[in-house]
C-alpha positions as CSV (number, residue, x, y, z in Angstrom):
1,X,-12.4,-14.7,-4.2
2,X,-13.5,-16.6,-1.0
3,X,-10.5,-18.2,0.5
4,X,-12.3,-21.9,1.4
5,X,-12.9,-21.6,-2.6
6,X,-8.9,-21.2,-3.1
7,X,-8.3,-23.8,-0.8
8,X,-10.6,-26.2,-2.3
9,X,-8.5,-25.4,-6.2
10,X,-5.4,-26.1,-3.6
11,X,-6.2,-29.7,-3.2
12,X,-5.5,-30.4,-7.0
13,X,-4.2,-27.4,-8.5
14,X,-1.9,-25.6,-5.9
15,X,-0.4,-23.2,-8.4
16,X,-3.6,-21.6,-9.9
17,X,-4.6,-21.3,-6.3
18,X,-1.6,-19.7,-5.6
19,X,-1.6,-17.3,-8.5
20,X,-5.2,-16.1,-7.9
21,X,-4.3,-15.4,-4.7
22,X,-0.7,-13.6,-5.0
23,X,-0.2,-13.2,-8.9
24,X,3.1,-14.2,-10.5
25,X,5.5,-13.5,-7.2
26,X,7.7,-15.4,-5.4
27,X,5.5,-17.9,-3.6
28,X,3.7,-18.8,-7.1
29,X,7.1,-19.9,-8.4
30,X,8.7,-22.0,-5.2
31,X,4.9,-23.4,-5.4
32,X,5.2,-24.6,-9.1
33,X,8.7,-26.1,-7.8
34,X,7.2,-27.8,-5.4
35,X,4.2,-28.5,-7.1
36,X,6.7,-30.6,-9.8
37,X,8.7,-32.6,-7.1
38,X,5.3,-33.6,-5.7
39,X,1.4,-32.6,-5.2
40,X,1.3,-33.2,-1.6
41,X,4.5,-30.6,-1.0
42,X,2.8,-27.9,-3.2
43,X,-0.9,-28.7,-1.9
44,X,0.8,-27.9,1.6
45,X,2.5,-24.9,0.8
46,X,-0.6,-23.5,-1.3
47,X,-3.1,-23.9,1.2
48,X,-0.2,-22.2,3.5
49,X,0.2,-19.2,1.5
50,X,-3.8,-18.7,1.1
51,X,-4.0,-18.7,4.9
52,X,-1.1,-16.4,5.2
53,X,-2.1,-13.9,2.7
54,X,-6.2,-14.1,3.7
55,X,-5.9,-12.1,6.5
C-alpha cells in the first residue's frame, strides 16, 4: 500500500495506519496508547512510523 495513502488514514485513524503498515508489533500498541491520551500525539507518531518503515 502506497505510503501518502497510509498517511492520509494517519490524519484520523493513526492505529489502522499503523497496523497496515507494521501489523500487531510494538509501535501499533504505544500508537493505540497514544492514540487514547490524544489524536494529535498518535497522528504524530503514525505518520512517524509510516516514514520510518517506508523506506
Amino acid at each position: 500500500m502506497s505510503a501518502l495513502i497510509r498517511i492520509l488514514i494517519a490524519i484520523p485513524l493513526s492505529p489502522l495506519a499503523v497496523f497496515l503498515t507494521v501489523g500487531f508489533g510494538g509501535a501499533f500498541w504505544i500508537n493505540l496508547i497514544l492514540y487514547l491520551f490524544g489524536v494529535f500525539p498518535g497522528t504524530i507518531h503514525g505518520i512517524w512510523v509510516i516514514a520510518k518503515h517506508d523506506n
